[in-house]
N, C-alpha and C positions, 0 to 999 in steps of 0.2 A: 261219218261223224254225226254224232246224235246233237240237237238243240232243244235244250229245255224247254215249256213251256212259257215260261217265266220267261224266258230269253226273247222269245218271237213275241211276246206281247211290248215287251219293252224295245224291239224294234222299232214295231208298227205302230205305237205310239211316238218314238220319234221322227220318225218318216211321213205321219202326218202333219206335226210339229213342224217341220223344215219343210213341209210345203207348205203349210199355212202363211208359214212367215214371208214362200218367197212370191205367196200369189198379191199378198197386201200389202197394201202400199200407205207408210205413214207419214202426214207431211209435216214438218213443222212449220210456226207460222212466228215470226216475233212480234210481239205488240212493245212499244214505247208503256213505258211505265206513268205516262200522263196521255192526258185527252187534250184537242185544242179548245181553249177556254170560251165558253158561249159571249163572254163579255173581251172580244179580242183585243179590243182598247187598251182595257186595265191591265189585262194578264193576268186577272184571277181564274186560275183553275177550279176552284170547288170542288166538289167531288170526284175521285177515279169513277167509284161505282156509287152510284146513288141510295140501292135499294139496301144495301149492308152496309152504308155509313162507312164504307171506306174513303178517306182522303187520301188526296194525289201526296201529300207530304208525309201520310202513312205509308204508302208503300217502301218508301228507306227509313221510315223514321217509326218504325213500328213499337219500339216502347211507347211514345209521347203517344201514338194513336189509342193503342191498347188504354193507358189511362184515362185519353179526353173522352173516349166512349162512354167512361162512367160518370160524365157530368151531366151537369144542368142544363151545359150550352148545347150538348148532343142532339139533344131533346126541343131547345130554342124555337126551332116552327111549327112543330106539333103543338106546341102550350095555345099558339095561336089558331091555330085549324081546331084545335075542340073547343075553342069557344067560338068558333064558326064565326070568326072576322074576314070580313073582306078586305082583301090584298090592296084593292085602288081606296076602297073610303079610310083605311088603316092602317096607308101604305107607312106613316111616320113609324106604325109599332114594328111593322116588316124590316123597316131598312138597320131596326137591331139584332132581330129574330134571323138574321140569315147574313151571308158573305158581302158586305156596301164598305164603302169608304168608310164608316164607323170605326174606329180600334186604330187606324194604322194612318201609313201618313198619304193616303191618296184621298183629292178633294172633288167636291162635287158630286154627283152621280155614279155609281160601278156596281160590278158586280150583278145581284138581284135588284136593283134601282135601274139595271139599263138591261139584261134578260133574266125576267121571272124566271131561271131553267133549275130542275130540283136541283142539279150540280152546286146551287147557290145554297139552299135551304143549312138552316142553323147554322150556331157560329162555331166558324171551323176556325184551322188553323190561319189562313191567308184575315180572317177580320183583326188578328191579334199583329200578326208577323208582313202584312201587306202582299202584291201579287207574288205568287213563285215560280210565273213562266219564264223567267229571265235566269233562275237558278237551274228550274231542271234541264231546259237548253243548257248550261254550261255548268253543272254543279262542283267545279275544279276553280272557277273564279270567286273569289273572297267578296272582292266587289257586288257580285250579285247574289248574295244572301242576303234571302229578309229577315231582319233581325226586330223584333217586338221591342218597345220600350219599358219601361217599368213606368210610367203614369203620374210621374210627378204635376204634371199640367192637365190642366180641363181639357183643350182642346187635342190631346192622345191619349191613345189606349181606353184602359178600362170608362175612365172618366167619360169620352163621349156616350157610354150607351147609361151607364149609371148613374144617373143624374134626373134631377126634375122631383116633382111632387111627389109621383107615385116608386122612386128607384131613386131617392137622393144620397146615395152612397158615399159617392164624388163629394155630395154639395155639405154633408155632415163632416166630412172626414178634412176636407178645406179647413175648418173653422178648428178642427182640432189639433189638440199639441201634436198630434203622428203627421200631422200637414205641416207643420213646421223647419223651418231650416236652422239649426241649432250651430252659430262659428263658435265650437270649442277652442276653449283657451290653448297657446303656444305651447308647443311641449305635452301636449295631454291628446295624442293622436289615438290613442287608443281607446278614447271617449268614441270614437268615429261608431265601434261596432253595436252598437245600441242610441246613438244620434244622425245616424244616416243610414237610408236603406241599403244601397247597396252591400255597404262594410258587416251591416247587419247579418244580412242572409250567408255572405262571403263567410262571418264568423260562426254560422251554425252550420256550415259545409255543404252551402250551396255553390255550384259551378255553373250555372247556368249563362249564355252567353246573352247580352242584350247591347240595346243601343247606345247606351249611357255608359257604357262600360268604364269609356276612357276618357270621360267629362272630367274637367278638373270643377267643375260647379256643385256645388256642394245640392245632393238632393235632399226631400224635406226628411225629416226623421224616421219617416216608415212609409212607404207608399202601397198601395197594393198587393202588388207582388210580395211585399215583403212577408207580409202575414198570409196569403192566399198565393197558392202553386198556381196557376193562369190552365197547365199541362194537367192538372187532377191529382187529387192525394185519397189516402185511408180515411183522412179526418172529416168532418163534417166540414161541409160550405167550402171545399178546397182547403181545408188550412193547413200548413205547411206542420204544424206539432198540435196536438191535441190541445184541448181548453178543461177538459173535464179530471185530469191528473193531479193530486196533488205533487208530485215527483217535480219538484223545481227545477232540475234539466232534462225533463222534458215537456212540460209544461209551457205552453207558446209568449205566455203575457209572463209570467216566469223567467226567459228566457231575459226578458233586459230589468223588470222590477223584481227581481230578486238579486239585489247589487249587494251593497255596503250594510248589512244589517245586522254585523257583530262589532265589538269594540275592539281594536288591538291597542298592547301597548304600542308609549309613545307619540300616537293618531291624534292629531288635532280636528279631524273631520267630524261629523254627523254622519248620522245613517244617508244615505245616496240610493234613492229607490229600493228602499225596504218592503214595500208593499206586499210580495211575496212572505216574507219571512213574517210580519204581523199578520196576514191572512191566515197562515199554517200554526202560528203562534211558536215561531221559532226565533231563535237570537235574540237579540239585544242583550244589556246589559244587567245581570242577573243578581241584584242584591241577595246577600248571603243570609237574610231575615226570611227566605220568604223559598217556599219549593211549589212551584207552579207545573200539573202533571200535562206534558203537550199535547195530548190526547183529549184533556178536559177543556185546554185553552181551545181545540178545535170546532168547539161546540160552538161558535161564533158564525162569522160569514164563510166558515169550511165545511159546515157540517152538511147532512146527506138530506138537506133542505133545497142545498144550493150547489147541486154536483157539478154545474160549471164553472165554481169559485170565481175568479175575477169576471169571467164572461157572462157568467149570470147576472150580477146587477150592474156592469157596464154595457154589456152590447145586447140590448133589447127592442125588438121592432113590436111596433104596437102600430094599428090606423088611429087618427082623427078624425073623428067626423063633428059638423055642425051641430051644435048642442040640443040647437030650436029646429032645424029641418032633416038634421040627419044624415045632410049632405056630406061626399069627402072631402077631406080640406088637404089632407098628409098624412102620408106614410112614414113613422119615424124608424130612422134602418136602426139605429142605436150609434152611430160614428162617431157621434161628435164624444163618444167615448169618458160619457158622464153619468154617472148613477141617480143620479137629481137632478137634471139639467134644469136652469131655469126655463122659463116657456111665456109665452105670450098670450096673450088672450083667450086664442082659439086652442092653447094646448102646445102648441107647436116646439119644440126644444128650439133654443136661444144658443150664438154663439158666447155669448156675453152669461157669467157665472157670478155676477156681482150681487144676485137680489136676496132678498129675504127666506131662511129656512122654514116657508110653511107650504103646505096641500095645494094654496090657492096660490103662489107665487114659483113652485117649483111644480114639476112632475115624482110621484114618490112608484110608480105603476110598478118600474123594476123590481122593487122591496116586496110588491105583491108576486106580481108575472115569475117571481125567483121563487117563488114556495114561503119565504119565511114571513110574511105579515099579513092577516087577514085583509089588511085598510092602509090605504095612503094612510089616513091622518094616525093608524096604530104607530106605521114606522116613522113620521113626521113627529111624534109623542117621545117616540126612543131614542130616537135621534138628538132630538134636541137635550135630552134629560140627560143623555150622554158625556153629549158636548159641554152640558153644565158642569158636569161633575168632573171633568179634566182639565177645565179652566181651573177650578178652581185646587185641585192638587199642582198644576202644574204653574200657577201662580206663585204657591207657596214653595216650591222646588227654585225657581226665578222669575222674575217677574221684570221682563224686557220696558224697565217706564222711558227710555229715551228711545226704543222701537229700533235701535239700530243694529240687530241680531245678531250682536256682540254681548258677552257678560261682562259686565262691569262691577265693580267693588260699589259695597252699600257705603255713601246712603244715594248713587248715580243710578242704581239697578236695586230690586228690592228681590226679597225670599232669601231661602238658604246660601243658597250658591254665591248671591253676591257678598253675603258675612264672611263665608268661606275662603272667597278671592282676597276681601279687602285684610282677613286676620290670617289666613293660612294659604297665600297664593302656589305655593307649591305641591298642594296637593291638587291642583289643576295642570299640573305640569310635570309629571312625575316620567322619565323617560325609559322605567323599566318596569313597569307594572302598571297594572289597572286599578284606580282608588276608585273610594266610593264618591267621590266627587269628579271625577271626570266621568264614572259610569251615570251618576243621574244626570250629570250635562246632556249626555248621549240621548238619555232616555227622553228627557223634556224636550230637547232637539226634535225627537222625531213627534212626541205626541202632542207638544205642547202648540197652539199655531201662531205663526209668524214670528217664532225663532230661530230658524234656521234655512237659508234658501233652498234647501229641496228634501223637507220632511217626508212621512208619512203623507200625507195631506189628504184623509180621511175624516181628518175633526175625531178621528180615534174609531169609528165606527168598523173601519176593517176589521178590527175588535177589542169592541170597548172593554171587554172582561180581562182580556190582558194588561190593555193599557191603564187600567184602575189598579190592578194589583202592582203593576211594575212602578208606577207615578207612588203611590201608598207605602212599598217597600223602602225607596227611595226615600223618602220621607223617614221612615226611622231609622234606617241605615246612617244617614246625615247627621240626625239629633244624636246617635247612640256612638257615632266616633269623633263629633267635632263639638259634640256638648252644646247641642243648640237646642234642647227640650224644650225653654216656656216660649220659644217665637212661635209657635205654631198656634194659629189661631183653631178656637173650640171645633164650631161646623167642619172644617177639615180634622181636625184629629177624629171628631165621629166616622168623617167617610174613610179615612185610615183604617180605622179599627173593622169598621164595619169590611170591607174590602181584604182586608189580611185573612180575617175569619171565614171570610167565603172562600178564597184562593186555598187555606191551607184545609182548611176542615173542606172541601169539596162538598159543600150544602147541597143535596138533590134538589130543593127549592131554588136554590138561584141558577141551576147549569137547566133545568127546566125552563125558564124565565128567557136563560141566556140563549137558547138555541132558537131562540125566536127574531133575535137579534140581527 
């Protein structure tokens, strides 16, 4: 019997093969998927592996890992070790910058506060969600899941580390309407999904599980979490839907002020968080005198001056320093989610929005820091000149004299609207269509101020070029189907005229003007 050569090669290769395998000997070993925690007290584990940023709660929980890797917090004690601070004299910046009782709900000391061990370093998951020795021992009990809060209070979660002078996140966002607890009216549950964070996030199809889950206590309107993923997102600064879109559902600030900001028949309402739709210079109510191209109304606070529309003159951080020494005073994060905040002395944004529109009583930085104004006092100038000119169209539209943000029949309420009511109340009322008197109610609602409890409330500046042409149109639209020509005083009929002529003829000198806006 003959054997090829090919044959006896492919023997002898496997006959070394099966020796090989049965001289070696391979052992396995099992390792536990955690390490025992250097701070055995607490049960914060920190790190599996230190040197590749693997956590112990990354090893089953490898999406949430994979993302938090691309944060800020990843990084957390690095930002301290290159500016070569020391751990004992700086220990207060450490006990954020890494695994401590901070974030979660164990008090006193832990973690890196009781062993400096790198297991500790930056903020992982256990500073958010509290120890996880108790879960990976038994991760089949319900009971011992660390579950995170969403941060409605100072003293948990995000709130403990984001606070103070230099990080007053927390201490901004308290003062603001998103810190609020809003009890919507009986029957109107469905307010909950843009007046309470959880229902919030729930209604943009967030599943996420947390502490609060099954609170019947109403949380503030937005907390943290609601606008920032805690686990890491695509977007800038964690945020759960971009800022820089105009795409209103997708768009984050969009997502609850972009509400009520067309007219249906029948609708006794105002516009309900319109803010969206006059930013993008969409909806409202369209008098039939006037064709306004969206594209041109964009030229306002949408234009590519200001590419993070609402976030760009609302959420702006700028430092203060001492005017005479130079010294820090504050860090403003932008929370208190005011484009103008008033400010105090040393600069400092103010909870309180009651003061006066000028340079030296508000901050105008945003108007700059956003691209569109050379100078505070430029946008304090346009601002104001603005707000002049829709007083005074949306006076003549109605004019609220007894304040109670009701229209009333003249001579209890003055302008158009109240003739209209008192001579032709039924075209206020009209339950199958849209007249031109419930449409300018609509409109003066939103632009006109303090006639409606939940306007525009920009003072028109979200865009004043819209709201000039729309308040203007209104105005003839009125006169030219209820026969109200001679009540319109002179200086308005000029900004009328003047205002139509710009909106319809699109004057390259005014949309120049306007993009400065």
């Amino acid at each position: 019997m003959s054997v090829s050569v090919r044959s006896v090669l492919h023997y002898a290769s496997l006959s070394l093969f099966l020796a090989a395998c049965s001289t070696t000997d391979i052992v396995y070993v099992d390792r536990e998927p955690f390490n025992p925690p250097p701070d055995a007290i607490s049960g914060l584990l920190g790190y599996y592996q230190a040197s590749s940023k693997q956590t112990t709660c990354g090893n089953c929980h490898v999406g949430h890992q994979r993302d938090w890797a691309t944060t800020h917090h990843a990084n957390a004690y690095k930002t301290l070790k290159d500016r070569n601070m020391d751990p004992v004299e700086r220990k207060y910046c450490y006990t954020c910058h890494d695994v401590t009782a901070n974030g979660n709900d164990l008090t006193g000391e832990a973690g890196w506060d009781i062993a400096a061990a790198e297991e500790y370093q930056d903020v992982q998951c256990e500073s958010c969600h509290g120890p996880g020795n108790a879960h990976v021992q038994a991760p089949e009990n319900q009971a011992a899941i660390p579950m995170a809060k969403m941060g409605a209070d100072v003293d948990e979660s995000c709130a403990q580390c984001h606070t103070g002078s230099h990080h007053g996140f927390a201490d901004e966002w308290r003062e603001s309407g998103h810190g609020m607890s809003v009890a919507y009216p009986a029957g109107r549950d469905g307010c909950n999904s843009c007046h309470e964070a959880r229902a919030a996030i729930y209604a943009w199809g967030e599943r996420s599980n947390y502490a609060e889950i099954n609170d019947t206590e109403l949380l503030p309107t937005a907390t943290c979490a609601t606008c920032h993923d805690p686990h890491g997102s695509e977007n800038e600064h964690q945020l759960r839907w971009p800022v820089d879109t105009p795409d209103p559902q997708t768009n984050l600030c969009m997502k609850c002020h972009y509400n009520t900001g067309e007219l249906a028949a029948s609708s006794t309402r105002g516009a309900h968080g319109p803010q969206g739709y006059v930013v993008l210079g969409q909806g409202m109510y369209r008098p039939g005198n006037i064709t306004i191209d969206t594209l041109i109304s964009l030229t306002t606070h949408a234009s590519d001056r200001n590419p993070r529309l609402c976030a760009g003159c609302h959420v702006n951080r700028y430092t203060i320093n001492d005017a005479e020494t130079g010294a820090f005073v504050f860090n403003s994060t932008g929370h208190l989610f005011a484009a103008i905040p008033c400010i105090d002395g040393q600069g400092v944004p103010q909870a309180n929005q009651d003061c006066a529109y000028t340079p030296t009583t508000r901050s105008f930085k945003s108007c700059v820091s956003a691209g569109c104004h050379e100078t505070a006092a430029i946008a304090a100038g346009r601002f104001n000149g603005a707000r002049l000119d829709l007083k005074l169209l949306a006076d003549q539209i109605w004019d609220d004299k007894n304040g109670n943000e009701n229209l009333d029949a003249a001579p209890t309420d003055g302008g158009l609207l109240a003739i209209v009511k008192r001579d032709n109340p039924a075209a206020l009322n009209d339950p199958n269509s849209v007249t031109p008197a419930e449409g300018a109610l609509f409109n003066v609602r939103t632009f006109g101020e303090n006639r409606y409890g939940h306007p525009d409330g920009s003072k028109g500046t979200h865009n004043a070029f819209l709201a000039r042409a729309l308040l203007s149109a209104n105005i003839v639209e009125l006169q030219n189907t209820y026969g109200l020509g001679p009540v319109v005083r002179a200086e308005v009929q000029a900004l009328v005229d003047k205002s139509l002529n710009q909106a319809n003829d699109r004057q390259p000198g005014f949309f120049v003007q306007t993009a400065q806006h």
